[in-house]
N, CA, C and O atoms as CSV, one atom per row, in Angstrom:
chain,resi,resn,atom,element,x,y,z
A,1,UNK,N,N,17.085,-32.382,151.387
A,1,UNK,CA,C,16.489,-32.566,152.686
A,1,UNK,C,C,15.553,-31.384,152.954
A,1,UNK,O,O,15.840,-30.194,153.074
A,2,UNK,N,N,14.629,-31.860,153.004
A,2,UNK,CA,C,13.201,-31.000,153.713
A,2,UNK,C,C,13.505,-30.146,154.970
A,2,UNK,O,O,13.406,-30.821,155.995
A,3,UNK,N,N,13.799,-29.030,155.152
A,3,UNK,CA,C,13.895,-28.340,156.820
A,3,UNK,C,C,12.887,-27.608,156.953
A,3,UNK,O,O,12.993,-26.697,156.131
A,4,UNK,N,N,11.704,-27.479,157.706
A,4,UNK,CA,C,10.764,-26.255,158.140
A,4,UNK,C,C,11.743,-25.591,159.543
A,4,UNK,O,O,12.524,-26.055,160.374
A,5,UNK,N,N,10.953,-23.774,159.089
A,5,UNK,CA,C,11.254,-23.304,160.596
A,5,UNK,C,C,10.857,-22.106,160.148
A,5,UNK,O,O,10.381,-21.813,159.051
A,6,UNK,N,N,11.113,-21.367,161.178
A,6,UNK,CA,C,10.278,-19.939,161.174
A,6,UNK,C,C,11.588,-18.862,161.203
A,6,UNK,O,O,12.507,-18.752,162.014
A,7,UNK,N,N,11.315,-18.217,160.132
A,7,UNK,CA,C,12.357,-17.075,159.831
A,7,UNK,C,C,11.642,-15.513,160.286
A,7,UNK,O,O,10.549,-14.970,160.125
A,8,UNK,N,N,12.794,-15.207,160.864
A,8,UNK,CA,C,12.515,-13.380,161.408
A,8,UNK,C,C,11.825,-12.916,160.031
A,8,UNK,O,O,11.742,-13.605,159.015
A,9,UNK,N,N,11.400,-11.753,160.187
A,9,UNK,CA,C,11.481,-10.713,158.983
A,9,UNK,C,C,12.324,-10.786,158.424
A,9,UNK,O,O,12.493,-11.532,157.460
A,10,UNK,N,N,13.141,-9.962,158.924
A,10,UNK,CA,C,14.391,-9.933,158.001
A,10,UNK,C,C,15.106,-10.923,156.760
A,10,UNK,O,O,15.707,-10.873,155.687
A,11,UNK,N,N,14.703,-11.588,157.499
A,11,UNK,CA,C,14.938,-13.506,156.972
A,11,UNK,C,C,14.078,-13.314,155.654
A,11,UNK,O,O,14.513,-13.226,154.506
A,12,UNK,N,N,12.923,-13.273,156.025
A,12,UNK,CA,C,12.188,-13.413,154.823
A,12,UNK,C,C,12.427,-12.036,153.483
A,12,UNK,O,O,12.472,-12.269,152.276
A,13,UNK,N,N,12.542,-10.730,154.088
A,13,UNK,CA,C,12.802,-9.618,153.229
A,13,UNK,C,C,13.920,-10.176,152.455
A,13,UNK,O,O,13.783,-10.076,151.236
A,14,UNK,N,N,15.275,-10.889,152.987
A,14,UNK,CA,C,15.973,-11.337,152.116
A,14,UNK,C,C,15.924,-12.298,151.371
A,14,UNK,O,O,16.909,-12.273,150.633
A,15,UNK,N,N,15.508,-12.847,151.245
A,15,UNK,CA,C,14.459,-14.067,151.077
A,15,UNK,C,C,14.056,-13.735,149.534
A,15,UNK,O,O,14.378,-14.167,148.428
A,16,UNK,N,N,13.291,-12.865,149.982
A,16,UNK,CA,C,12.454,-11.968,148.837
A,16,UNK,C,C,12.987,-11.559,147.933
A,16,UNK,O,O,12.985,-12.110,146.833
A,17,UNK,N,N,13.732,-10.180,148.290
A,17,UNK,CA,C,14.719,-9.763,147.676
A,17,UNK,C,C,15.316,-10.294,146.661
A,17,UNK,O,O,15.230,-9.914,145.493
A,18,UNK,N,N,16.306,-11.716,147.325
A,18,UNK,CA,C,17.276,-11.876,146.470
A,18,UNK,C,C,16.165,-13.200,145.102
A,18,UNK,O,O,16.722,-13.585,144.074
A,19,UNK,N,N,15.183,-13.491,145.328
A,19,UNK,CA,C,14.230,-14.093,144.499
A,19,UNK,C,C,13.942,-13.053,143.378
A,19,UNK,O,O,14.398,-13.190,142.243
A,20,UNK,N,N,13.145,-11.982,143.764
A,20,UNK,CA,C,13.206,-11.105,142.877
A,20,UNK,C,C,13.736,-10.729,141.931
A,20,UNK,O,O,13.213,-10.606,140.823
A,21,UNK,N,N,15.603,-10.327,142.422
A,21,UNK,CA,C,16.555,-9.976,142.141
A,21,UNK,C,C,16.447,-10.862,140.681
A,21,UNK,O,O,16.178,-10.494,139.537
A,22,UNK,N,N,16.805,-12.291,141.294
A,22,UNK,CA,C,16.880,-13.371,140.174
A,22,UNK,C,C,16.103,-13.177,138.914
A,22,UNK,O,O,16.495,-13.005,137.760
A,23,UNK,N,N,14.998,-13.241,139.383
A,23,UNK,CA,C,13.520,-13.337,137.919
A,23,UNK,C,C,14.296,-12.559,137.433
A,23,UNK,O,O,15.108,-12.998,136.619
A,24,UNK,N,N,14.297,-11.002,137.812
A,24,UNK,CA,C,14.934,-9.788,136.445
A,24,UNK,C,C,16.480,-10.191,136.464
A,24,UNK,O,O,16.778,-9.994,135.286
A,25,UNK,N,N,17.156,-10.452,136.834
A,25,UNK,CA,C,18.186,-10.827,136.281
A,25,UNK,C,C,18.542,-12.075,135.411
A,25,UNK,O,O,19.277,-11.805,134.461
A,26,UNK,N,N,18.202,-13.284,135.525
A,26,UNK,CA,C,18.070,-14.191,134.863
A,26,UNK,C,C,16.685,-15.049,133.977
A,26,UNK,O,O,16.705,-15.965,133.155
A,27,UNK,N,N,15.300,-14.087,134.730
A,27,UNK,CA,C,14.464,-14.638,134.093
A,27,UNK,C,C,13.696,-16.115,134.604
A,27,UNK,O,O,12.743,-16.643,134.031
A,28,UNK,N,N,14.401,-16.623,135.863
A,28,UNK,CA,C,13.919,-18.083,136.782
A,28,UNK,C,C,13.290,-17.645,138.085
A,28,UNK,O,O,13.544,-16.543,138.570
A,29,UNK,N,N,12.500,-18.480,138.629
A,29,UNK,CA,C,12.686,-17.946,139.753
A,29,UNK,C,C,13.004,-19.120,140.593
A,29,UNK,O,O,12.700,-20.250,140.212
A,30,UNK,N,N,13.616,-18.901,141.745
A,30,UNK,CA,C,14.994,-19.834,142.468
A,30,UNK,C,C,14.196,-19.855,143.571
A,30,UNK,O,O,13.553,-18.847,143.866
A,31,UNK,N,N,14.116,-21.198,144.459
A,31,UNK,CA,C,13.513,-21.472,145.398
A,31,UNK,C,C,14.271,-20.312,146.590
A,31,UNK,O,O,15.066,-19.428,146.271
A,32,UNK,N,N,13.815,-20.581,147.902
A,32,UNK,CA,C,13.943,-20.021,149.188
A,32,UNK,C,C,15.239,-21.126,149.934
A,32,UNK,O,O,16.042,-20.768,150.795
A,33,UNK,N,N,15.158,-22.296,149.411
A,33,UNK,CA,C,15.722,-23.277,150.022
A,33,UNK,C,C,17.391,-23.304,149.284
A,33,UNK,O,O,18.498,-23.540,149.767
A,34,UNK,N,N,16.997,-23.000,148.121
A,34,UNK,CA,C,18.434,-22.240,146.760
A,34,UNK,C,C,18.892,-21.242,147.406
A,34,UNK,O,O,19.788,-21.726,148.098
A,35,UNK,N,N,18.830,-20.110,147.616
A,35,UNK,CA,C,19.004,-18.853,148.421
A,35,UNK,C,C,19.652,-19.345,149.703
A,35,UNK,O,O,20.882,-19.303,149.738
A,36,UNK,N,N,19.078,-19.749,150.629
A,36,UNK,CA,C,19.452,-19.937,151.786
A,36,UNK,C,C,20.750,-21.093,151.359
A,36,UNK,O,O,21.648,-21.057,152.200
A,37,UNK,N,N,20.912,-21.733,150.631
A,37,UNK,CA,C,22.280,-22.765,150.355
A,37,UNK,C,C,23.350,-21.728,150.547
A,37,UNK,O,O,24.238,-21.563,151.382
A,38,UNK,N,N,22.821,-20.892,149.142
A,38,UNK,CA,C,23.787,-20.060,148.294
A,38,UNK,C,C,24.659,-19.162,149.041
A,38,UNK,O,O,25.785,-18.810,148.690
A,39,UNK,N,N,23.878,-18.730,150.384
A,39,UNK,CA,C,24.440,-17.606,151.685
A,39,UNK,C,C,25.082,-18.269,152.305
A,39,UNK,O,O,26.167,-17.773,152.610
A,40,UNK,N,N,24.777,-19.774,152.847
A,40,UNK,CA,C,25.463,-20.043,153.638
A,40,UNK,C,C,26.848,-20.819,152.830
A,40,UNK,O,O,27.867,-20.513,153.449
A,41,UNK,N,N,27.032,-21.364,152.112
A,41,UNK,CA,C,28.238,-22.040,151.669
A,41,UNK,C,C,29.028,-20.690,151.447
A,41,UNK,O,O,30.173,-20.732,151.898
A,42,UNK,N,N,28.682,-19.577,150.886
A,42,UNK,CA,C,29.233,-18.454,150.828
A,42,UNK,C,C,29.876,-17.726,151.559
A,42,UNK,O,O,30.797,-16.988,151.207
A,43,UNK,N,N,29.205,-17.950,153.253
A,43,UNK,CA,C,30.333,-17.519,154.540
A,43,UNK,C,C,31.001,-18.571,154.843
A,43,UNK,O,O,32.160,-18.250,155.105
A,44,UNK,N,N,30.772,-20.005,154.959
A,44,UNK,CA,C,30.975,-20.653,155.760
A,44,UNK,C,C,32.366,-21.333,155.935
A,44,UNK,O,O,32.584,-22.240,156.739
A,45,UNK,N,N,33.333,-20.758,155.039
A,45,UNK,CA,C,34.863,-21.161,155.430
A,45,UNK,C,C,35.073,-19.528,155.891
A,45,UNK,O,O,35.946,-19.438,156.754
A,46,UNK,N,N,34.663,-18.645,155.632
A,46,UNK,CA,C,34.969,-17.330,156.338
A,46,UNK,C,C,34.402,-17.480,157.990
A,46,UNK,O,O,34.745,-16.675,158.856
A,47,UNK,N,N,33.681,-18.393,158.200
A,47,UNK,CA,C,32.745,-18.075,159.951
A,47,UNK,C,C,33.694,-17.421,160.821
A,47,UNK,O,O,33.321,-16.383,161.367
A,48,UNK,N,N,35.011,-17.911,161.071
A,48,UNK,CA,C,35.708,-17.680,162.257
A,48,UNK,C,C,36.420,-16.226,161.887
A,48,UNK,O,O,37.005,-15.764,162.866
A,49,UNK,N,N,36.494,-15.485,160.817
A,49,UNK,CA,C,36.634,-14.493,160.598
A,49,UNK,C,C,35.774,-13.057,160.185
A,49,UNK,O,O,36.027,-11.973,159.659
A,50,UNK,N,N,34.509,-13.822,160.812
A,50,UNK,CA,C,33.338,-12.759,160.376
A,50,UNK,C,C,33.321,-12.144,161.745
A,50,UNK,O,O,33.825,-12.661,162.742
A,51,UNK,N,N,32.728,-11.056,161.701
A,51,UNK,CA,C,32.434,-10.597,163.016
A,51,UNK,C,C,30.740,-10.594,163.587
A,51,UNK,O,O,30.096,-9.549,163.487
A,52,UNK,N,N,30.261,-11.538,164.037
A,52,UNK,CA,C,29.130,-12.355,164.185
A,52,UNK,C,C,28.034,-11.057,165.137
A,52,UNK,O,O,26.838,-10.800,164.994
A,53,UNK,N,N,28.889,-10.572,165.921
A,53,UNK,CA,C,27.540,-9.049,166.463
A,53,UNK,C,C,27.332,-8.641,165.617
A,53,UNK,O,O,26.133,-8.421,165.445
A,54,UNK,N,N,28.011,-8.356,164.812
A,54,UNK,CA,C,28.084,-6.655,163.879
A,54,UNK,C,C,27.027,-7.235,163.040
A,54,UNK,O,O,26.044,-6.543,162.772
A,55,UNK,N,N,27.114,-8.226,162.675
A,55,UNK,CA,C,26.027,-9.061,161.414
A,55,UNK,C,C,24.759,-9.159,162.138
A,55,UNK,O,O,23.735,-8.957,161.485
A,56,UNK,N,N,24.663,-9.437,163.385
A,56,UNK,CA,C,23.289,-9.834,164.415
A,56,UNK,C,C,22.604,-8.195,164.544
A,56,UNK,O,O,21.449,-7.966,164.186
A,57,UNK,N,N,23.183,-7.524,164.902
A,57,UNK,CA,C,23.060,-6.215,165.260
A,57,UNK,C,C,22.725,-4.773,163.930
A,57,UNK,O,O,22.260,-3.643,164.083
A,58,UNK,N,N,23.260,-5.567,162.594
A,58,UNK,CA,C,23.162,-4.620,161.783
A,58,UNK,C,C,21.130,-5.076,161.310
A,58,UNK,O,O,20.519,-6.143,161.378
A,59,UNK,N,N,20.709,-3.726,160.887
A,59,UNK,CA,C,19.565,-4.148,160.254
A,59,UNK,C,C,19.440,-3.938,159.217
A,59,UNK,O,O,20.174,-2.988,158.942
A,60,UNK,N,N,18.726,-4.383,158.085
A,60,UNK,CA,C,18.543,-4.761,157.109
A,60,UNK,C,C,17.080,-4.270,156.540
A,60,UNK,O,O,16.094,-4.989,156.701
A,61,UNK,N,N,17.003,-3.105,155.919
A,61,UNK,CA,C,15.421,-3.163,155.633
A,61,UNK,C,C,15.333,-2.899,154.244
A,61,UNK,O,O,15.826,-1.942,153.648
A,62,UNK,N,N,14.407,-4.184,153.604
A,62,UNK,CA,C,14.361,-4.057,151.898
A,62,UNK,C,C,13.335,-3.683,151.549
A,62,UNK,O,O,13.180,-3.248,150.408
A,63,UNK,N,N,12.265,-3.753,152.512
A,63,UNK,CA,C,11.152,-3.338,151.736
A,63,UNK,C,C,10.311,-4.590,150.993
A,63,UNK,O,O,9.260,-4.437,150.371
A,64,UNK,N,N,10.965,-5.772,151.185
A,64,UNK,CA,C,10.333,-6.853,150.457
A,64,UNK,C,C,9.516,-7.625,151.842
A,64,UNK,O,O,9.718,-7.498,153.049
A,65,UNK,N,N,8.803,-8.227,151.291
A,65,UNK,CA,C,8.142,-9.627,152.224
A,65,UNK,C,C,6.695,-8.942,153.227
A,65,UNK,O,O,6.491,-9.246,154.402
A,66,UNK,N,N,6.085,-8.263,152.643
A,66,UNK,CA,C,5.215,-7.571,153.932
A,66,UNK,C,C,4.609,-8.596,154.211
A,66,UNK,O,O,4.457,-9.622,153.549
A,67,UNK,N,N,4.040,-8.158,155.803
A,67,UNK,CA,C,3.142,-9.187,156.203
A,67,UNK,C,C,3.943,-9.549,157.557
A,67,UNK,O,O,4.898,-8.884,157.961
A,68,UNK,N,N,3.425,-10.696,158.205
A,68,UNK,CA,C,3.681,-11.421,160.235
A,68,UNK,C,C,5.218,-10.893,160.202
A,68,UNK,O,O,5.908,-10.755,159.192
A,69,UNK,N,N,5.549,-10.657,161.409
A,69,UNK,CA,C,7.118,-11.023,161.798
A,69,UNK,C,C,7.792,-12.133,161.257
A,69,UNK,O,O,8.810,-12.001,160.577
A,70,UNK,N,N,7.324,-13.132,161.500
A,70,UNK,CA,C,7.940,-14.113,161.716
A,70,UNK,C,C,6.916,-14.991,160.538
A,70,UNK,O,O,5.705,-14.778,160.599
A,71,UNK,N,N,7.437,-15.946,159.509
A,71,UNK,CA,C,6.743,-16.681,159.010
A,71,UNK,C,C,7.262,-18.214,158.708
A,71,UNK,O,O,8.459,-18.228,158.423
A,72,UNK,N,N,6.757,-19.254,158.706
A,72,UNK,CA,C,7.274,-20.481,158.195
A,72,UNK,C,C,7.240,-20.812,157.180
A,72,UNK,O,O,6.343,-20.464,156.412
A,73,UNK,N,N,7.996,-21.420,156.925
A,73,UNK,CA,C,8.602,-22.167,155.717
A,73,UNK,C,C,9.474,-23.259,155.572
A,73,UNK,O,O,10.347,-23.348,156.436
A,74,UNK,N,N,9.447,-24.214,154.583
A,74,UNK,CA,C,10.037,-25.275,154.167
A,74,UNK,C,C,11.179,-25.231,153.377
A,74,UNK,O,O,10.926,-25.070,152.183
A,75,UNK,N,N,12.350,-25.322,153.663
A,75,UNK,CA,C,13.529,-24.959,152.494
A,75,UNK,C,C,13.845,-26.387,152.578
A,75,UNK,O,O,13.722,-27.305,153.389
A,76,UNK,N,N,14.429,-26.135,151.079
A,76,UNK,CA,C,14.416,-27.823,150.533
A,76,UNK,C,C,15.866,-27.437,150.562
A,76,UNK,O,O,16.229,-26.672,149.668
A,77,UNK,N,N,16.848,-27.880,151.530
A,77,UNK,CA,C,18.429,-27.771,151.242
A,77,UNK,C,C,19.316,-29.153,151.421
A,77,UNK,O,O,18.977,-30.174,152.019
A,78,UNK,N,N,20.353,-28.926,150.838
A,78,UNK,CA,C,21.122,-30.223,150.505
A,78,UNK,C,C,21.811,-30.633,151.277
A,78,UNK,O,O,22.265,-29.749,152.003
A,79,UNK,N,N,22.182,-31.735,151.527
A,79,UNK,CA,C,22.430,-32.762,152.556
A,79,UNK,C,C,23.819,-31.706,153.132
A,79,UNK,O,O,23.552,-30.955,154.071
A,80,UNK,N,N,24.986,-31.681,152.668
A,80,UNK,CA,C,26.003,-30.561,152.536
A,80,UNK,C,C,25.725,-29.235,153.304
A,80,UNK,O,O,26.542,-28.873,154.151
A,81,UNK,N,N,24.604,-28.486,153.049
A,81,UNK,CA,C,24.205,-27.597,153.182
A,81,UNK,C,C,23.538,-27.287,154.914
A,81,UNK,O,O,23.715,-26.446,155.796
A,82,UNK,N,N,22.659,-28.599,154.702
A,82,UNK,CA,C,22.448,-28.744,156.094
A,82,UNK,C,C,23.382,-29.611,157.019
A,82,UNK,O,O,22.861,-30.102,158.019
A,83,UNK,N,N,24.296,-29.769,156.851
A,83,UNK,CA,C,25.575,-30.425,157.603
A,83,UNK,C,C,26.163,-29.337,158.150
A,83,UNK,O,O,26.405,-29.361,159.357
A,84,UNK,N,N,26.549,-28.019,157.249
A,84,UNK,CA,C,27.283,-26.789,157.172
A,84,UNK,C,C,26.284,-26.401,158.679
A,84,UNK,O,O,26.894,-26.279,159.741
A,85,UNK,N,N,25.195,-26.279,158.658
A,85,UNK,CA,C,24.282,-25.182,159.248
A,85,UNK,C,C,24.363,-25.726,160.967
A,85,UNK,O,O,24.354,-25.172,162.066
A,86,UNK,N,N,24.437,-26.973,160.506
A,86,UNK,CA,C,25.019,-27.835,162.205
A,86,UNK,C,C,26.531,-27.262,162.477
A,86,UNK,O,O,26.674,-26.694,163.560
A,87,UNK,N,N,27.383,-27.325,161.838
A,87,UNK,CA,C,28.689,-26.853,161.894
A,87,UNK,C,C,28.358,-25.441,162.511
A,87,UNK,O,O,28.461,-25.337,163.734
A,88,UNK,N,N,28.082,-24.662,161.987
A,88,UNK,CA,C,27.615,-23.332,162.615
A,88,UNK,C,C,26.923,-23.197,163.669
A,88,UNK,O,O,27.200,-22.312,164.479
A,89,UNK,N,N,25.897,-24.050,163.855
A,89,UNK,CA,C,25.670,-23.998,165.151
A,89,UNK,C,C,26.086,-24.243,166.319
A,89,UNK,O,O,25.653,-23.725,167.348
A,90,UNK,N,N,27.032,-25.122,166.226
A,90,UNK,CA,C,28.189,-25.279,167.740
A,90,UNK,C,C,29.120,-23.709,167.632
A,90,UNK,O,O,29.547,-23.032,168.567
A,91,UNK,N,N,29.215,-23.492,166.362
A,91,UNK,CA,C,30.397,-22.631,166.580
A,91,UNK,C,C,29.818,-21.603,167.068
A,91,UNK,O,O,30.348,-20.960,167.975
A,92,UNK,N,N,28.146,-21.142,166.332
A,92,UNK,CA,C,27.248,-19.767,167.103
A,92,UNK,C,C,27.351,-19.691,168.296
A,92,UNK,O,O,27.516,-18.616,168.872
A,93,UNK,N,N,27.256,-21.099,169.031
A,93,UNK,CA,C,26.836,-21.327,170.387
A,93,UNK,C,C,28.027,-21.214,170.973
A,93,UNK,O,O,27.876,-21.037,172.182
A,94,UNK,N,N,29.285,-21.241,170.606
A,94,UNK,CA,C,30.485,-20.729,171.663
A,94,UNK,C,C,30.572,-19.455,171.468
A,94,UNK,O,O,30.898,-18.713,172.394
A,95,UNK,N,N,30.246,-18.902,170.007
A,95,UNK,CA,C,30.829,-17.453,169.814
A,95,UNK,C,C,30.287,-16.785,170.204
A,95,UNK,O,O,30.876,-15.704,170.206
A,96,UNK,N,N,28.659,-16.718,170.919
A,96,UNK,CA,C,27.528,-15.956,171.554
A,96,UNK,C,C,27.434,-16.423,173.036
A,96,UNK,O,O,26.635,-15.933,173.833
A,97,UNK,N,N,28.317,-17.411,173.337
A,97,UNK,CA,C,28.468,-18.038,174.578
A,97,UNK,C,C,26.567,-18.206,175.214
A,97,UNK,O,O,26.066,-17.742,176.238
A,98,UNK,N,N,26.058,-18.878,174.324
A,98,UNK,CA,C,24.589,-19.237,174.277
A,98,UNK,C,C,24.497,-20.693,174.782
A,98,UNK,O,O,25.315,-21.605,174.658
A,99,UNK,N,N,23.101,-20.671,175.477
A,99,UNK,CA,C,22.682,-22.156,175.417
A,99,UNK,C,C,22.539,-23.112,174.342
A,99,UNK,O,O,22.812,-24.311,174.280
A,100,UNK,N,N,21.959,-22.151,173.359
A,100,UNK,CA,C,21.546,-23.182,172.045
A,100,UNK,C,C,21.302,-22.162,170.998
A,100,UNK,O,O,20.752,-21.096,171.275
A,101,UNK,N,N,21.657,-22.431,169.927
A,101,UNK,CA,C,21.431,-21.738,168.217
A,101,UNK,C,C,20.169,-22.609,167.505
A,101,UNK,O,O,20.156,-23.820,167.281
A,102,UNK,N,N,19.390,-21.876,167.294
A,102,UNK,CA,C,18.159,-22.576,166.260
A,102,UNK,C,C,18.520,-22.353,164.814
A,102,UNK,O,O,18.849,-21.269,164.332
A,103,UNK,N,N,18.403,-23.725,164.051
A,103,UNK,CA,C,18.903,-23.691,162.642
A,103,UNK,C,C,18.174,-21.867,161.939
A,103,UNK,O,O,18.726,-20.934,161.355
A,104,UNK,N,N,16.912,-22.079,162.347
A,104,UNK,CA,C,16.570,-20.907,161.692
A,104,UNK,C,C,17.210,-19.315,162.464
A,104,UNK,O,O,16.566,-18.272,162.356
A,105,UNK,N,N,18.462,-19.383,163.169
A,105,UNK,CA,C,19.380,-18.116,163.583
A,105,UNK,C,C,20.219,-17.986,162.753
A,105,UNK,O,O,20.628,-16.949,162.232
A,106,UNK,N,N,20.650,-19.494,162.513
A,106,UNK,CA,C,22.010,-19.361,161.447
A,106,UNK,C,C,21.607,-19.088,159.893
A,106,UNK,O,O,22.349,-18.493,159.113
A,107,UNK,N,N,20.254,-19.637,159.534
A,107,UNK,CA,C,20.306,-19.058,158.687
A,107,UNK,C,C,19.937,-17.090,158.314
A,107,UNK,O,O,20.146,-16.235,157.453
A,108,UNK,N,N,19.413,-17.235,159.384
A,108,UNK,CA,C,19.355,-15.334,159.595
A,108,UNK,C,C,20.301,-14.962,159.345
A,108,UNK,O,O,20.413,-14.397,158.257
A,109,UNK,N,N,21.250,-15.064,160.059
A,109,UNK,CA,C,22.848,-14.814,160.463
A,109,UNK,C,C,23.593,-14.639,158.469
A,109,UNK,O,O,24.017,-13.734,157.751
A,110,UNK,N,N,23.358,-16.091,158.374
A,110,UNK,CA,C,23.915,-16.318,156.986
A,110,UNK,C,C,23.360,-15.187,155.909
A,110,UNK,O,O,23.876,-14.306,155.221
A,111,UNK,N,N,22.182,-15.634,156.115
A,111,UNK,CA,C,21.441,-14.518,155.030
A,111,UNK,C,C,21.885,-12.832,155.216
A,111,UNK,O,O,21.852,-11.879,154.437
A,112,UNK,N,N,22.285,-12.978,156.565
A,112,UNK,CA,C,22.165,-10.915,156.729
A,112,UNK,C,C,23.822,-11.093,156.112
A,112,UNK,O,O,23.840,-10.544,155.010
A,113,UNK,N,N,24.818,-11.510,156.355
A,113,UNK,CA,C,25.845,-11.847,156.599
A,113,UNK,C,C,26.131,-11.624,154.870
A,113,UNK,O,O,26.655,-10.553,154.565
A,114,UNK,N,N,25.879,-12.373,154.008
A,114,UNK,CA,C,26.088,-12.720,152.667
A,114,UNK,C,C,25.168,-11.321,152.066
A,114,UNK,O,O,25.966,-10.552,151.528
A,115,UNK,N,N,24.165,-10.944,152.024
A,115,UNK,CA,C,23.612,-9.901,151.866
A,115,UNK,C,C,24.595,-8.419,152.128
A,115,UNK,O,O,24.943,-7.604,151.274
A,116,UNK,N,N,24.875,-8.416,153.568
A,116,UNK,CA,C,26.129,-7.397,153.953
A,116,UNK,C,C,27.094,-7.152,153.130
A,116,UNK,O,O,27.470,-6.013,152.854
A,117,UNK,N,N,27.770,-8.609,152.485
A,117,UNK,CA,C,28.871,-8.709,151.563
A,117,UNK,C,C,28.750,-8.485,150.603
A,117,UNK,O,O,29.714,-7.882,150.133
A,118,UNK,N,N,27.710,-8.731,149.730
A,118,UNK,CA,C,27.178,-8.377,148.692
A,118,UNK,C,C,27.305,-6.810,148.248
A,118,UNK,O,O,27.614,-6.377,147.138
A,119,UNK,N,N,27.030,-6.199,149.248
A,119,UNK,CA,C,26.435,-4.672,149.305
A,119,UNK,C,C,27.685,-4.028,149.908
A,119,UNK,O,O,27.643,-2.926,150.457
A,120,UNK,N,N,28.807,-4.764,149.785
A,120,UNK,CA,C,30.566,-4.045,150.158
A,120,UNK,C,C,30.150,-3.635,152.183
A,120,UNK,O,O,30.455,-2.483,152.491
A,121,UNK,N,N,29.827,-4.093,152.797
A,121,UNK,CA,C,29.513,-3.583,153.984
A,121,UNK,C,C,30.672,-4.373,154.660
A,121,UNK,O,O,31.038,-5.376,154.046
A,122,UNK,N,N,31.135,-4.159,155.511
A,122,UNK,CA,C,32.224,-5.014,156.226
A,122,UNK,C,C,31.661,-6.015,156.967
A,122,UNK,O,O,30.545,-5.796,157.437
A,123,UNK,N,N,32.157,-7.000,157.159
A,123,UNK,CA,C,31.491,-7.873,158.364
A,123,UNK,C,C,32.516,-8.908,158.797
A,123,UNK,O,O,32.073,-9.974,159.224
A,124,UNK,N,N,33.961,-8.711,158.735
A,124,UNK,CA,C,35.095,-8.927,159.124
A,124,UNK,C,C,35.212,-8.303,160.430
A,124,UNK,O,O,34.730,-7.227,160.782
A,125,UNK,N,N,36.078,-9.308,161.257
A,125,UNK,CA,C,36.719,-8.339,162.526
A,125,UNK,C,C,37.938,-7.550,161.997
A,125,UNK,O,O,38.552,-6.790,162.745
């Protein structure tokens, strides 16, 4: 399934990053829409045990993606994948006691979130 939306910086530095990462490590290079799966199936039986400020609030600077704040893009993610990202969004929206979560928060969220873990950072309550 086709999703456009507009990712923070940050979004995209990780984005970047973990693309990069790939080529020298395996030699492919892995879509944006691969990446963003890969983060979120990766928290997403942990959600109710993450600690969702600490992840919103931590920053993240790689040094990858220069260029706008904010840029769009098309991630090609799987039916599963984008089911998950709805799941998260009711749950964002009670746990931030918000009006509404935009798919492209959760995947911020996901991406800083899985990135954090990666890099031994806590993001447990």
């Amino acid at each position: 399934m086709r999703v456009q939306m507009s990712l923070s910086k940050e979004g995209r530095q990780i984005l970047h990053k973990e693309q990069r990462e790939n080529f020298e490590k395996e030699g492919t290079k892995i879509t944006y829409g691969f990446i963003a799966g890969k983060s979120i199936k990766s928290i997403f039986e942990e959600r109710e045990i993450i600690d969702w400020f600490r992840v919103m609030k931590y920053s993240i600077e790689t040094g990858e993606g220069e260029g706008a704040e904010e840029f769009s893009t098309i991630l090609n993610l799987e039916t599963s994948v984008r089911q998950e990202i709805v799941v998260l969004q009711v749950y964002l929206k009670k746990y931030f006691a918000a009006a509404r979560v935009h798919a492209a928060f959760v995947v911020k969220l996901s991406l800083k979130a899985h990135e954090m873990k990666k890099n031994g950072i806590n993001i447990y309550i």
